[in-house]
N, C-alpha and C positions, 0 to 999 in steps of 0.2 A: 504493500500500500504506500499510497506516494505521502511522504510529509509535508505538511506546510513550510512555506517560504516565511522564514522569520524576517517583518518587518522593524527597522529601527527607527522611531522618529526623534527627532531632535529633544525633545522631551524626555524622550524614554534614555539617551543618553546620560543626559546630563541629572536626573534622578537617580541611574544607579553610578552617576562619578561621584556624588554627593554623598552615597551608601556606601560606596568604597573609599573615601576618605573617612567616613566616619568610623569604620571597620579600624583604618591602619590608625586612628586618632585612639583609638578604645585600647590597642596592643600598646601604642606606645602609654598610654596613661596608667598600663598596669604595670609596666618597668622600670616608671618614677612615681616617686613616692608624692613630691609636692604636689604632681598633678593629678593624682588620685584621689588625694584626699578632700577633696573639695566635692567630688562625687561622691564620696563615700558618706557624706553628711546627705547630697541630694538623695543615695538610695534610702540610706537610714531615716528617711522623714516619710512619715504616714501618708501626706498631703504630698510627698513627692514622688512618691513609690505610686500612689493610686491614680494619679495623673500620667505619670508614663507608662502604668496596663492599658489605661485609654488612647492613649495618641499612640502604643505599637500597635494596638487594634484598626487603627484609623491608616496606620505608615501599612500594613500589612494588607488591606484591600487596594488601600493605591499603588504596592509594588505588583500586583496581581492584575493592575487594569495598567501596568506598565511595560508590559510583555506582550508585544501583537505580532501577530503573523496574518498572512491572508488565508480566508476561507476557506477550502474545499467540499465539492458537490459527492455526494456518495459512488459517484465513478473514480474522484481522485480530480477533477478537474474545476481549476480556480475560480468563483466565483465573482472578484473583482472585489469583494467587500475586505475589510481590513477591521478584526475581531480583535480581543484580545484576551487572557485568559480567566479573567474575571469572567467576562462576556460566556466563555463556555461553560464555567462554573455555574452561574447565573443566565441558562440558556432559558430554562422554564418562565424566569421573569422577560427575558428578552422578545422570543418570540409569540407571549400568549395578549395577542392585542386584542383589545374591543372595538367596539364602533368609537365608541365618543367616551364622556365623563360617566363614572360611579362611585360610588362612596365606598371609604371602607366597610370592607367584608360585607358587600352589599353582594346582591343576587339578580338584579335589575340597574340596567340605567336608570340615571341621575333626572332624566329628563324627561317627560311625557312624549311619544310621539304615535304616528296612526300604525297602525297594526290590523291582521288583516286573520278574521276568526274563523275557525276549518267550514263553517259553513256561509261564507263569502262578504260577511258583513265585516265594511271598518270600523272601529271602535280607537278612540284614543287612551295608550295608559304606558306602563314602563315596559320595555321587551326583557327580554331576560338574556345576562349575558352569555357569553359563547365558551368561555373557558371558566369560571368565578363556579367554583361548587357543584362543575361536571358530575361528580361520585355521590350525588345527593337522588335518593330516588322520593324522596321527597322534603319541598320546600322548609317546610316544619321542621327538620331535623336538622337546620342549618345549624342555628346554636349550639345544640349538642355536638354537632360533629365540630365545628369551631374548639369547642371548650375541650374534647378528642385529643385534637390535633396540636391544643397549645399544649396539654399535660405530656404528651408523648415527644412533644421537642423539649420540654422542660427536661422530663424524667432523661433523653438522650445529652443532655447539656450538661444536667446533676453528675451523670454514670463517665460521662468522660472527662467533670473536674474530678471526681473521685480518681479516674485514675492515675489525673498528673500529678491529685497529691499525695499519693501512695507511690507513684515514681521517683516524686520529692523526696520522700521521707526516705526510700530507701538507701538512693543517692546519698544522703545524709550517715545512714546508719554505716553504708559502704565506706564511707568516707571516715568513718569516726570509730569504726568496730566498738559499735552499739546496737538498740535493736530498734525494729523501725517503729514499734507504738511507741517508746521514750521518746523517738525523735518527730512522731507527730505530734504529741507533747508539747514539743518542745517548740513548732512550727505555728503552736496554735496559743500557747502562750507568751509568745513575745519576746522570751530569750535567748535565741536561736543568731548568735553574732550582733546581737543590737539589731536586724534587720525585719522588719516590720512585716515578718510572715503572713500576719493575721489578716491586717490589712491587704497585703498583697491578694494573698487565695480569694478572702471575701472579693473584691472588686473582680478578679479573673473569672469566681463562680458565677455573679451576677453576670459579666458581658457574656459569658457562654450558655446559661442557663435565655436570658431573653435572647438573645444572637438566635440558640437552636429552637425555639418557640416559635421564633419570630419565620423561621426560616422553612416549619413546620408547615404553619398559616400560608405562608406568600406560594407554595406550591401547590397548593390548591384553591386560594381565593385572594383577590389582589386588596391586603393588607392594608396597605394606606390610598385605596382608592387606582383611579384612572384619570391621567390629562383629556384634553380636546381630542386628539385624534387617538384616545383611547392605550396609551404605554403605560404601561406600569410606573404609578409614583416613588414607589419604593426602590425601585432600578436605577432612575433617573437620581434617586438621591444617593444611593451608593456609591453611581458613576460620577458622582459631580466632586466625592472624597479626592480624588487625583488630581483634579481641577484646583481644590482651595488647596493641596500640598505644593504641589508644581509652582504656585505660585506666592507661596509662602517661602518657599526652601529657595528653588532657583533664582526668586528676584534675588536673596541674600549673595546668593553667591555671586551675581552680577553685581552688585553694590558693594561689594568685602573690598575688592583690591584697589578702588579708587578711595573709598573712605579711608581703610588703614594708611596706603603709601603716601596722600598728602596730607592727612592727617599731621602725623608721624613727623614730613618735614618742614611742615610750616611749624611747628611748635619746637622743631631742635634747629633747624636752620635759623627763622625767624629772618628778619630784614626784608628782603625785596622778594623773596622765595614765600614767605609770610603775607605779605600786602597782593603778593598776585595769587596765592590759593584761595585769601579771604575773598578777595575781587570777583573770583568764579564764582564762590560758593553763594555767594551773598547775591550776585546776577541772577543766576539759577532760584535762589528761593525768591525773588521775586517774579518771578515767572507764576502764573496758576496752573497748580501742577495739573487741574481737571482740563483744558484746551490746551498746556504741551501733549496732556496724552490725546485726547481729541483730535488735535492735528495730525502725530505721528500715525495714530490708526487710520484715518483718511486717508494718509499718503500709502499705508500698506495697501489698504482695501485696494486704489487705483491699480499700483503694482500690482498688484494678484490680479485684478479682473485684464489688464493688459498684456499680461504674462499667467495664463491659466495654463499654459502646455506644462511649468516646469510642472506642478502637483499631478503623483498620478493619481490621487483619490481624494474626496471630500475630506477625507479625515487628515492628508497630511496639509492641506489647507490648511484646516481650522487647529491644528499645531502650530506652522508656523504664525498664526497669529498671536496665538497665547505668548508662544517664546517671544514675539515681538513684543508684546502688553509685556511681558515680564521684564526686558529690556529696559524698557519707558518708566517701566515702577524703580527699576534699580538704579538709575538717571536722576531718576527725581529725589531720590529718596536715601542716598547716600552725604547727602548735606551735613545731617544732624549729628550719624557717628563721625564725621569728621571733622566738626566743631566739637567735639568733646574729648578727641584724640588730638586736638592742638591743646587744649588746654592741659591736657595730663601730661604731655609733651614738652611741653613749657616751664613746667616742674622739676620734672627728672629731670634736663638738660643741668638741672643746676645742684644738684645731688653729690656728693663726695666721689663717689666710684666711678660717677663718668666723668668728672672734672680728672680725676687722675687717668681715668683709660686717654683723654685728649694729650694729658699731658706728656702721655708717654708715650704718644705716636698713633695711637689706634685709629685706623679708618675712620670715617665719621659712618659709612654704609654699614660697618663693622659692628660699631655702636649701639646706632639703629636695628639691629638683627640680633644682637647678644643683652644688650638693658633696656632698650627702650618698648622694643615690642611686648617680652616675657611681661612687663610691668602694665601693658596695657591691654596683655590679652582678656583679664577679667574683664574690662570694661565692652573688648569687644562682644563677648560671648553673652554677657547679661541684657546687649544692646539688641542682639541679633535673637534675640531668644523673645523675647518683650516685640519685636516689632512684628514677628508671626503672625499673630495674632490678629495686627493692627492690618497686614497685607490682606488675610484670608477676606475679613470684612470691606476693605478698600474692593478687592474683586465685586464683590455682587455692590456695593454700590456704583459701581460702572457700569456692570451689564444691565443696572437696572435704566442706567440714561441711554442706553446703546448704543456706547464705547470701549465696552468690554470686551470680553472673549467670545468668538464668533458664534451666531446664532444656535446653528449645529451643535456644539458643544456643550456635554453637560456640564453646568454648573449651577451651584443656591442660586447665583446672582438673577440666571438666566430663568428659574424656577419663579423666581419669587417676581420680574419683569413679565410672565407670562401673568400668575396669580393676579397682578395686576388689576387686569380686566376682568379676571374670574370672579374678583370680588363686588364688582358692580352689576354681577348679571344677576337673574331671579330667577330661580334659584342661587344663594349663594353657594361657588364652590371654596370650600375652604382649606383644604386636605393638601394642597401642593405648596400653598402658603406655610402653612404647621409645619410639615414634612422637612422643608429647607431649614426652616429655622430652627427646629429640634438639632439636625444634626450641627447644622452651623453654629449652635448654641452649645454643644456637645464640646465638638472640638476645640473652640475658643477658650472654651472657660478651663477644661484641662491644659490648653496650651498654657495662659495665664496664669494658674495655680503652679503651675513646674515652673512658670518663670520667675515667681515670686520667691521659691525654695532658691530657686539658681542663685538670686542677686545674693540674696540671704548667706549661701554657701561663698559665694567666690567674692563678694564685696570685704574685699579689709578691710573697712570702716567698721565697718557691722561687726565684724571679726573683734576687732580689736575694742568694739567697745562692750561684748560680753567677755 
């Protein structure tokens, strides 16, 4: 059987270069002790521990919808569409579409329309959907079988944190020649390395136990409802997780090397190197960041619809736009860490150890690389971690003016710009509106709760004044 053509888009790139630095960033921080230990307080906190089970749950569906390849037709032959592996996992949500809107774990359309009764009369009322509750031989037993289906994804969600924590323990027990009830014990009472077991299992039980519930429900009745032309809400919200990462993580990485490098030398250089980094940065934020980005995406859009040969498919389109919008966010938005890397800059230039490394010859580049960055990397990390957060929301308030990420593409922003209209109709539809901002509220707030730990962890100040 023929394999799929694995597709790479530019996105998918530079997400797993980001998982691969942070790979080689995790080996090198277990080798050295200073930079460990500033993590070892972020795992050791309850509120930081239970926010990073959330956001790998969140980093773990968008490395899944990060993997595409093109389609193949049951001969083996390409389809043209460009999938990805999420999209397989998540086939049943993908291809069981309706006509139009319905409500969660609804059994009828959302809407009244004429319908046509076996013995030739029209009548107006709800049709019944086409996939939502197939396995139902009758209507009345929707409930029950609902309430079925959530107990049997729970009970499957229960039975497989049981078994990571009975993997846990044993790991533990192997590790310590012990036995594993002490050391679940030990897992579950809090004193297991200072590492906040309890908390940990608890929130992994929870995401697993709703996660397999949830995922019970959506394989036979569409969970959170149905859009306009009838997709699953619940798909659309899953797939839009890659969408607020991508554009959380890669603007960073677009913005990291202009903020640190002039940072860094307007505040040790100073002088004329000083007055012309301030002179950009200060240009630039007078600029409104919502029509620099407005103009640069009109000028993409032009290019693309002028140049549509280079894309061979809708999808790698509506990539390069995102990578573009993330471009434009990292442009605009590297200002800030780089006023605060002049100021700490400005500091340390005047420090005992680099007065003397000058005095004794040392490169100034040298300098910069050996005291000045190590001393400001907290700052960047606390910077970059805190402004996540601030990107994922920045996204959907663009796509809600439509200057964001291209139409086609799932994301909140895109979600909540359709809801829009959905909520002025009669019936109101409310369910795609909830939907985004559940997860989008999800994400955020564990992003912000870890960020909160971070500053807490790697802030000297804070440090030094418990």
């Amino acid at each position: 059987m023929r394999m799929p053509e694995l597709v790479i888009l530019w996105t998918d790139a530079l997400i797993f270069l980001l998982v691969g630095g942070a790979l080689l960033f995790a080996l090198y921080a277990r080798r050295h002790e200073p930079v460990r230990a500033p993590w070892r307080k972020v795992v050791r906190s309850r509120v930081g521990a239970a926010s990073l089970i959330v956001l790998f749950a969140y980093i773990g569906i968008g490395l899944l919808d990060s993997v595409h390849f093109r389609a193949l037709d049951a001969k083996g032959v390409e389809t043209g569409e460009v999938l990805s592996l999420f999209d397989r996992i998540a086939e049943p949500l993908r291809i069981r579409q309706e006509k139009t809107y319905s409500a969660p774990l609804a059994l009828h359309l959302y809407a009244k329309e004429n319908m046509e009764t076996p013995d030739g009369r029209t009548v107006r009322g709800y049709p019944r959907l086409q996939h939502a509750g197939g396995q139902l031989t009758s209507e009345s037993a929707a409930m029950l079988d609902q309430a079925r289906l959530f107990l049997t994804g729970a009970l499957l969600g229960l039975l497989l944190w049981a078994a990571m924590v009975l993997s846990l323990a044993w790991f533990h027990a192997w590790r310590e020649g012990s036995g594993v009830l002490h050391q679940m014990e030990c897992l579950f009472s809090g004193d297991e390395d200072d590492v906040p077991w309890t908390t940990i299992l608890i929130t992994l039980g929870m995401i697993l136990v709703l996660g397999a519930a949830s995922w019970q429900l959506a394989q036979h009745y569409h969970l959170l409802g149905t859009d306009k032309v009838g997709e699953d809400v619940l798909y659309q919200a899953l797939k839009s997780i890659r969408t607020g990462l991508v554009i959380g993580t890669v603007t960073t990485l677009v913005m990291l090397p202009a903020a640190l490098l002039l940072g860094m030398m307007a505040g040790y250089f100073g002088g004329w190197i000083d007055d012309l980094i301030q002179y950009l940065y200060t240009t630039l934020n007078s600029i409104p960041g919502v029509l620099l980005i407005a103009a640069a995406v009109l000028m993409l859009n032009l290019h693309m619809d002028n140049h549509a040969e280079q894309f061979g498919s809708v999808l790698e389109r509506a990539d390069m736009r995102l990578l573009f919008l993330c471009l434009i966010l990292g442009i605009t938005s590297w200002t800030g860490l780089c006023r605060l890397l002049r100021g700490e800059a400005l500091k340390l230039r005047e420090l005992d150890y680099v007065q003397a490394a000058l005095s004794m010859g040392v490169g100034h580049f040298s300098i910069l690389a050996r005291h000045i960055l190590p001393n400001v990397a907290y700052i960047v990390l606390i910077t970059l971690v805190l402004d996540f957060s601030g990107l994922v929301l920045a996204e959907a308030v663009l796509s809600y003016v439509n200057i964001g990420v291209d139409p086609t593409t799932y994301s909140w922003g895109n979600m909540i710009n359709s809801a829009r209209l959905e909520m002025a109709r009669e019936p109101v539809v409310w369910w795609s509106l909830l939907a985004s901002l559940l997860f989008m509220f999800t994400l955020v707030l564990a992003a912000n709760l870890f960020a909160d730990v971070v500053r807490d962890a790697f802030d000297p100040r804070l440090r030094n004044e418990r």
